[in-house]
Steps between C-alpha positions, in 0.01 A plus 500: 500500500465538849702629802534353865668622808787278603598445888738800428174786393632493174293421176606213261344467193277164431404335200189221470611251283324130414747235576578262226733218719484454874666769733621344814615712844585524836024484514504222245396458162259622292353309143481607156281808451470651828451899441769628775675863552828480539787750507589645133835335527379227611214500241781594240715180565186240476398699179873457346512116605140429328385396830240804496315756302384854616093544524314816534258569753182469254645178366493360913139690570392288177586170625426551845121544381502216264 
């Protein structure tokens, strides 16, 4: 788990996490297994639906040298 400064200076907690249905926003969409860090309750509430699974960092170094 990471952290990142918000606009306010204040650290929220992230979470990478493999995507297992597409997430759509306000930046548009991304597919099936795209490795993203999101918020942890964000990351939380995709993991509860089904619609994502959490990774850990070796697992994403791993496939980004395959």
């Amino acid at each position: 788990m990471a952290t990142k400064n918000n606009g306010d200076g204040e650290a929220v907690a992230r979470k990478r996490v493999k995507l297992l249905a597409y997430l759509s926003g306000k930046d548009g969409s991304l597919p099936p297994s795209s490795v993203v860090d999101l918020d942890e309750e964000e990351a939380a509430r995709l993991i509860g639906l089904g619609a994502a699974v959490e990774v850990e960092e070796a697992e994403t170094d791993e496939e980004q040298k395959g």
